[in-house]
Rosetta silent file (secondary structure, phi, psi, omega in degrees, C-alpha in Angstrom):
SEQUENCE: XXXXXXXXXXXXXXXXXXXXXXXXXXXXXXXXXXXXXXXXXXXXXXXXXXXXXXXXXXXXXXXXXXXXXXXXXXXXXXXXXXXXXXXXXXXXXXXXXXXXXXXXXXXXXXXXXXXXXXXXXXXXXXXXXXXXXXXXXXXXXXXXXXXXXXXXXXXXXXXXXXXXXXXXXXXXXXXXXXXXXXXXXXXXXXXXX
SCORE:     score description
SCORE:     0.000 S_00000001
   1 L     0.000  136.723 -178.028  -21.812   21.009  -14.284 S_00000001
   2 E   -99.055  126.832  153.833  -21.613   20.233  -10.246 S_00000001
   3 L   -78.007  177.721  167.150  -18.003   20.864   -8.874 S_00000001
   4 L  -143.986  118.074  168.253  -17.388   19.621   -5.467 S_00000001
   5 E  -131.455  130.492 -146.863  -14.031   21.256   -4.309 S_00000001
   6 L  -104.714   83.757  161.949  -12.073   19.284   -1.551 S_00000001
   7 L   -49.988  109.497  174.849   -9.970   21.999   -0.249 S_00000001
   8 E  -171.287 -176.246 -172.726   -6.428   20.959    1.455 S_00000001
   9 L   -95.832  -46.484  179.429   -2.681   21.248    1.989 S_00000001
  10 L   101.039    2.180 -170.411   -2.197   17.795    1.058 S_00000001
  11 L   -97.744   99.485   12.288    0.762   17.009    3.025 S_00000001
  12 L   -95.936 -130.610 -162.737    0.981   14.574    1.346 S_00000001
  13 L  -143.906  100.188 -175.160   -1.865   13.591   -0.395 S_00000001
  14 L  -131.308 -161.213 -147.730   -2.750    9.840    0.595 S_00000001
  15 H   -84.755  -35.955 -175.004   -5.602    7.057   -0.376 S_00000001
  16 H   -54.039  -43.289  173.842   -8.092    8.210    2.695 S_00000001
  17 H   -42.055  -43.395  156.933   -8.270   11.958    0.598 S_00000001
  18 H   -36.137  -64.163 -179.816   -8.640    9.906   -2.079 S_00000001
  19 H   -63.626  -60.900  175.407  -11.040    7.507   -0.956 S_00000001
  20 H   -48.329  -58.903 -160.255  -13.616   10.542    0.301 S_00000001
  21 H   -49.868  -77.393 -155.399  -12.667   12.223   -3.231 S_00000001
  22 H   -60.299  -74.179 -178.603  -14.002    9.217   -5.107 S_00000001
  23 H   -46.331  -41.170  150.699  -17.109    8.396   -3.017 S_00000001
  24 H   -34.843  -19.889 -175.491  -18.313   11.928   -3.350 S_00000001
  25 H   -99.391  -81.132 -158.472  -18.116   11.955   -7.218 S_00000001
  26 H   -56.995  -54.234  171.129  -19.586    8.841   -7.381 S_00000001
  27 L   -55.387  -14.440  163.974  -22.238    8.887   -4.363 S_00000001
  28 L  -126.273 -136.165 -151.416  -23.881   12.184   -4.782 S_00000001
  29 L  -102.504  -20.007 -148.368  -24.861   14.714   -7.265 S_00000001
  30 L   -90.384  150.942 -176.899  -21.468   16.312   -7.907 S_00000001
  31 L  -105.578  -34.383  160.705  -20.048   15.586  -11.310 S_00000001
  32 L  -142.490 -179.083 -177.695  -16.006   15.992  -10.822 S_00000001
  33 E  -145.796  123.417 -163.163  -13.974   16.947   -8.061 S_00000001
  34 L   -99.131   57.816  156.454  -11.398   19.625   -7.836 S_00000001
  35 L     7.429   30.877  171.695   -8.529   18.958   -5.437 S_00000001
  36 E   -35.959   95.730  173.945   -7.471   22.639   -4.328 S_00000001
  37 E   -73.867   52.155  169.332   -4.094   22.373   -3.122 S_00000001
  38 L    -7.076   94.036 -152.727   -3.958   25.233   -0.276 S_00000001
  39 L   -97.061    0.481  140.218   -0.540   26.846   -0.285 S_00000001
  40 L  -152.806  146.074  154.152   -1.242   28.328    3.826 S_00000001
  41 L   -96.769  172.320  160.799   -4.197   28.138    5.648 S_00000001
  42 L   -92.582   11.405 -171.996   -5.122   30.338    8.402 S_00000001
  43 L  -129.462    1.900 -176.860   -5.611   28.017   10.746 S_00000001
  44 L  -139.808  158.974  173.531   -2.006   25.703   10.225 S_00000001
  45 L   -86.991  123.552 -162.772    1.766   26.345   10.608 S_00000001
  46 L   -90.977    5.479 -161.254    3.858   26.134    7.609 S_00000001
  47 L   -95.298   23.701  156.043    6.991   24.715    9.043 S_00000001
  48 L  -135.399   18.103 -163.096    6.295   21.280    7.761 S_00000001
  49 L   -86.807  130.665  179.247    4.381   22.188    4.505 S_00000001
  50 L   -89.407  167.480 -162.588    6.171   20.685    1.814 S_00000001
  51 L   -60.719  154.086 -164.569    6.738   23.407   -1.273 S_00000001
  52 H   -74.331  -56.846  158.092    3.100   23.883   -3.308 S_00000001
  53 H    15.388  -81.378 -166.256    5.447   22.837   -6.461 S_00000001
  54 H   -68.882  -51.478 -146.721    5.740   19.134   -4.778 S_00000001
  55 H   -87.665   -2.355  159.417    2.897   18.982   -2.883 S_00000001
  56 H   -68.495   -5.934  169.389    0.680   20.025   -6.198 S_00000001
  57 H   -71.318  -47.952 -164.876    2.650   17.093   -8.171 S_00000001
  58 H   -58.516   -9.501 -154.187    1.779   14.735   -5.553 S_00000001
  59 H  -114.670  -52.346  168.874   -1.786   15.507   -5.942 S_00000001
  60 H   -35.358  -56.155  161.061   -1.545   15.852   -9.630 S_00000001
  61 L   -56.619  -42.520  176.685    0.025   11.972   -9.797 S_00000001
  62 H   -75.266  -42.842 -168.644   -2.290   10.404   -7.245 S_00000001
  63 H  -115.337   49.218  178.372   -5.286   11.345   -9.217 S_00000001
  64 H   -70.926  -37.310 -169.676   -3.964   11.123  -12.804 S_00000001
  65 L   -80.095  -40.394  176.440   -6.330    7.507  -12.996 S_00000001
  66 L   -74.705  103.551  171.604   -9.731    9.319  -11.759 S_00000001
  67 L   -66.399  -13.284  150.142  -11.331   10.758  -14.556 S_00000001
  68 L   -51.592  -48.165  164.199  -13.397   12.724  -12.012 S_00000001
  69 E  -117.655  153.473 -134.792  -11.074   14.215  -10.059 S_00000001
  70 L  -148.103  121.628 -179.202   -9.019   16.634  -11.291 S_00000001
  71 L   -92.361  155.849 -162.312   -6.107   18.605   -9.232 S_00000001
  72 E  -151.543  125.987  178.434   -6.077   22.705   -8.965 S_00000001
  73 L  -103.756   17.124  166.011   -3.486   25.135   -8.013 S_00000001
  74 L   -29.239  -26.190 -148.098   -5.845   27.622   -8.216 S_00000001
  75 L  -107.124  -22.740 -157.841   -5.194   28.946   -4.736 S_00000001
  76 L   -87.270    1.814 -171.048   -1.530   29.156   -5.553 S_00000001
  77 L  -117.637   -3.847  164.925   -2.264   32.835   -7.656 S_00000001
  78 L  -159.502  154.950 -168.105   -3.832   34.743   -4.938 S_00000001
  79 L    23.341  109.546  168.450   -3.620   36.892   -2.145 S_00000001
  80 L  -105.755  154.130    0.155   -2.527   34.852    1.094 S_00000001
  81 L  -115.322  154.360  171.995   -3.759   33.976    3.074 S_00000001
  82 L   -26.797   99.515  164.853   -6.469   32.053    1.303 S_00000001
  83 L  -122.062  146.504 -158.478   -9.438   32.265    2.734 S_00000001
  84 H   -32.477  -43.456  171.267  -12.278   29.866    1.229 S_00000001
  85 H   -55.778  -34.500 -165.172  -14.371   32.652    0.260 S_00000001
  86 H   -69.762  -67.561 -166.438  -12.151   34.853   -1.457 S_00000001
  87 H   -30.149  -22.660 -157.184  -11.386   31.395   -3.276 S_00000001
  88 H  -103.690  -19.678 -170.672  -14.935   30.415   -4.014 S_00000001
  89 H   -89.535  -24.003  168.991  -15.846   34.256   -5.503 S_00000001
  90 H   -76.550  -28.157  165.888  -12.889   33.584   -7.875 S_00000001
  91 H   -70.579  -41.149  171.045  -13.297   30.721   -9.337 S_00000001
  92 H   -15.918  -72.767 -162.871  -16.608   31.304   -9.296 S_00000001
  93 H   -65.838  -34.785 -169.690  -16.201   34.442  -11.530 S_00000001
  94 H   -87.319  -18.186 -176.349  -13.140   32.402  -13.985 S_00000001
  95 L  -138.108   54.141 -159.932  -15.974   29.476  -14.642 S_00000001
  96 L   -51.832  -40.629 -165.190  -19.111   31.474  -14.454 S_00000001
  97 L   -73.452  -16.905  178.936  -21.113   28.377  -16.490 S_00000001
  98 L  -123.257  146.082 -157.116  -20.365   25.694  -13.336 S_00000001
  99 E  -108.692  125.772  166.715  -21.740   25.358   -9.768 S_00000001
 100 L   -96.676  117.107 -162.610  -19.257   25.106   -6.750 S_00000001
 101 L  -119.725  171.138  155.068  -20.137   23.321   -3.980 S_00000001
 102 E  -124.234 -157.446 -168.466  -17.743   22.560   -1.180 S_00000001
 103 E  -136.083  104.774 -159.885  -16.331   19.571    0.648 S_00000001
 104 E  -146.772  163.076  169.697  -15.284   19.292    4.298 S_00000001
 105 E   -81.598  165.105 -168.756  -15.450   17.079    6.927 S_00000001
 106 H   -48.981  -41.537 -173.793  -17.606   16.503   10.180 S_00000001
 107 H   -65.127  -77.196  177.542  -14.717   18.610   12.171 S_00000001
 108 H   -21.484  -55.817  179.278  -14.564   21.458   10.066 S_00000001
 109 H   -46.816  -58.629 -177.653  -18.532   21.921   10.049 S_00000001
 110 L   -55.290   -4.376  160.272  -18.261   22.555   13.991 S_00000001
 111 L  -117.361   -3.978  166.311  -16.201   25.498   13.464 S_00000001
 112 L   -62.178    8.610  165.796  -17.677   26.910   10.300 S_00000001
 113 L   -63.820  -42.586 -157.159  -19.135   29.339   12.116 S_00000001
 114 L  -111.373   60.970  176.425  -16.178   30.887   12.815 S_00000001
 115 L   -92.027  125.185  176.547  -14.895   30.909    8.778 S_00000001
 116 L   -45.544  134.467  173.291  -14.212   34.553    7.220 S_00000001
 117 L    26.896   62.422  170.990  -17.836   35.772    5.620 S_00000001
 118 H   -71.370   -7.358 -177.390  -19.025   31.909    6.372 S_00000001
 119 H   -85.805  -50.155  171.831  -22.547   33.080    5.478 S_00000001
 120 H   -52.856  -26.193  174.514  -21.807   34.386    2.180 S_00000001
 121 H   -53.062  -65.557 -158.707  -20.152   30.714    1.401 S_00000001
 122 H   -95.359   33.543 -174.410  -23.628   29.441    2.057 S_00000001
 123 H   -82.112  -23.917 -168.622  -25.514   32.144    0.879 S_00000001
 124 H  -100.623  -22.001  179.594  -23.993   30.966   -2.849 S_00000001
 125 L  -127.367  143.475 -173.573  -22.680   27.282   -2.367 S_00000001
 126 L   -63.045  169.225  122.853  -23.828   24.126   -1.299 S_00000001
 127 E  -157.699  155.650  156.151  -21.948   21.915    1.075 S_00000001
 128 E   -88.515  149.668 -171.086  -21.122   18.327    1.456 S_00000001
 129 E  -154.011  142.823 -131.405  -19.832   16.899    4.094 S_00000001
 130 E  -124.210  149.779 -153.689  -18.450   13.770    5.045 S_00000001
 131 L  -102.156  146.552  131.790  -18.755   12.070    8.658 S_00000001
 132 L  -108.881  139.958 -174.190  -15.580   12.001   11.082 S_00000001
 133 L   -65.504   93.943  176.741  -14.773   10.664   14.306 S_00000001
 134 L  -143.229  160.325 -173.711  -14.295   13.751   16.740 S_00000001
 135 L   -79.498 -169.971 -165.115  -14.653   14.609   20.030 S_00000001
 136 L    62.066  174.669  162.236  -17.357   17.456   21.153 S_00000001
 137 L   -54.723  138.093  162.146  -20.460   18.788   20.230 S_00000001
 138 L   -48.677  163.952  159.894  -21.902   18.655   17.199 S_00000001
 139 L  -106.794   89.162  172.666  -22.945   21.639   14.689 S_00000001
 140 L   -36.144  -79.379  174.187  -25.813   22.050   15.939 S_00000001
 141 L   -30.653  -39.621  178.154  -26.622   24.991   14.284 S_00000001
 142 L   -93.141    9.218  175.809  -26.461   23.917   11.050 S_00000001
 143 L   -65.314  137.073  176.967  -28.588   20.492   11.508 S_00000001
 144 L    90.011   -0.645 -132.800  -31.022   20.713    8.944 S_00000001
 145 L  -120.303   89.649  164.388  -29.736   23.698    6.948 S_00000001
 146 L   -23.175  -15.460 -175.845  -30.997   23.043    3.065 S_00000001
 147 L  -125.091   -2.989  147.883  -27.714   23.735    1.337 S_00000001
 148 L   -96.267  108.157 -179.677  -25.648   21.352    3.717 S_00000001
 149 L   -84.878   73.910 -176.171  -25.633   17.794    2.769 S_00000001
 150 L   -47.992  153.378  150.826  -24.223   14.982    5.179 S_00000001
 151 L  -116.846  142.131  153.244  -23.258   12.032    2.461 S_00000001
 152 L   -69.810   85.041  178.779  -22.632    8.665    4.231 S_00000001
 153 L   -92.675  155.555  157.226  -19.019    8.360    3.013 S_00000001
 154 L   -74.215  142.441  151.350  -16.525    5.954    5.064 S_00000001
 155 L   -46.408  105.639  174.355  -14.437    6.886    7.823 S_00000001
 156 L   -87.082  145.090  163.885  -11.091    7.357    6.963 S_00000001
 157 L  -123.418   70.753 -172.665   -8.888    7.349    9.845 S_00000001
 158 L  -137.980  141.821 -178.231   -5.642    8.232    8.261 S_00000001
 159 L  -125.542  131.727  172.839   -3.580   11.585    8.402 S_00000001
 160 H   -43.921  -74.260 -158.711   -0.932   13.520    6.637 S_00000001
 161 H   -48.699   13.230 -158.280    0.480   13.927    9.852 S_00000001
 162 H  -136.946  -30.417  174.808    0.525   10.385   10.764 S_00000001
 163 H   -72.495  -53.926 -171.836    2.150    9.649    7.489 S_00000001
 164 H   -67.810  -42.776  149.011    4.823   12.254    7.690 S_00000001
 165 H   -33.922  -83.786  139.253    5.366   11.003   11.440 S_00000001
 166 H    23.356  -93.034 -179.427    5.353    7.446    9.693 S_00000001
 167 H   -30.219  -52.961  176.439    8.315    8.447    7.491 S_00000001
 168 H   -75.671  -14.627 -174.199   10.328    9.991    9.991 S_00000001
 169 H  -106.554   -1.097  175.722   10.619    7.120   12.527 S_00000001
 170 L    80.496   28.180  173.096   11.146    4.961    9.323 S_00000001
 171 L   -41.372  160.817  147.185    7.615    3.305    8.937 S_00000001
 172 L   -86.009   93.280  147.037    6.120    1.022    6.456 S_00000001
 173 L   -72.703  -27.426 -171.741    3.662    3.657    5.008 S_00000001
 174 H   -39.223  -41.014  179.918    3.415    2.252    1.868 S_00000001
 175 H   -43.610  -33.622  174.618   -0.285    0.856    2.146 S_00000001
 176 H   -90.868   -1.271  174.974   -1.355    4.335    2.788 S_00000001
 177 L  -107.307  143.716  132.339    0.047    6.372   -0.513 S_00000001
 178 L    -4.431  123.893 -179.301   -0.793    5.764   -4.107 S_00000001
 179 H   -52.096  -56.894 -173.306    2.037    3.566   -5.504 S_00000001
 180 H   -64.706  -40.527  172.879    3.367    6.685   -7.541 S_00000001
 181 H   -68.752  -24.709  132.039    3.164    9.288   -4.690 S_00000001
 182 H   -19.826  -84.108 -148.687    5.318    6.541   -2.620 S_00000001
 183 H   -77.101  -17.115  171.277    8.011    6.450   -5.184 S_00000001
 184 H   -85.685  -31.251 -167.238    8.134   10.518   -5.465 S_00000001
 185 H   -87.462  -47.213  174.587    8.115   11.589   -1.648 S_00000001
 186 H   -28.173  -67.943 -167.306   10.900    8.337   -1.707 S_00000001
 187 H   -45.436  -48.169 -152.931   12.955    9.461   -4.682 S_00000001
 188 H   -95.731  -11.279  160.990   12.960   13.324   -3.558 S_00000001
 189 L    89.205   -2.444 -178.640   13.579   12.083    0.204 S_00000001
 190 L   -57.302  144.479 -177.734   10.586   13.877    1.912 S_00000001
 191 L    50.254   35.577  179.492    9.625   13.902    5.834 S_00000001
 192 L   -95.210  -13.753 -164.375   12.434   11.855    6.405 S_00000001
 193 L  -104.693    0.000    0.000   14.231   14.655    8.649 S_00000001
């Protein structure tokens, strides 16, 4: 079985993540999709991260209807901080029978270079990767590169941070959350301060 695992913080978790999640399942090779909910990165500031508790419900609840994708706290049981690799030799090792590929966007690829043991990622895992609208050069280096697989996904142009932002100035967000993730970040009162 092909995983595809869509690595993120999640805050929150709204229908462009979604949207990628689903075309990726369906549109390539990959057979589910694991939703790793990323309790710090090394590359973000935690002083808006809502607790991995919440924001793994929120993720859990948006994709309770996709039999495909499937949400994972995996990340939440070791060593921080996370870096992709460590993550990828452990699951790796807890589900020895299924192949892990990963999932990132156009931006990300232009700095995978500079990812902790970024080689070993592709000496063992595929990745796909999904087009975004950013400024700069491309990654160049890696045009061409047999285990990385542009898919012609849509553009989402939507952002936690744009959401959260949203919230706080007292937005109409709904269109961009999951009817159920709406009524939990409501109920519970989130990004309103």
């Amino acid at each position: 079985m092909k995983i595809g695992l869509y690595f993120g913080t999640f805050n929150p978790i709204h229908v462009g993540h979604l949207i990628i999640a689903n075309h990726m399942v369906e549109y390539s090779d990959l057979d589910e999709i694991w939703m790793i909910v990323t309790p710090q990165s090394p590359f973000k500031k935690k002083k808006s991260l809502l607790d991995n508790i919440h924001r793994f419900a929120l993720v859990d609840i948006a994709t309770e209807k996709y039999r495909k994708i499937k949400p994972s706290d995996i990340e939440f049981k070791l060593t921080q901080p996370n870096y992709t690799v460590h993550t990828l030799a452990h699951i790796s090792d807890t589900f020895p029978d299924k192949e892990f590929s990963l999932i990132m966007g156009e931006d990300n690829l232009k700095s995978f270079h500079k990812w902790k043991n970024y080689e070993t990622i592709l000496e063992h895992h595929h990745l796909y990767v999904y087009p975004r609208i950013s400024e700069g050069k491309g990654a160049t280096q890696f045009d061409n590169h047999h285990k990385i697989h542009k898919v012609d996904a849509p553009i989402v142009q939507i952002s936690s941070t744009m959401i959260r932002n949203g919230i706080k100035d007292k937005k109409n967000i709904q269109p961009l959350l999951s009817k159920n993730v709406w009524q939990y970040i409501d109920e519970m009162n989130f990004y309103k301060k």
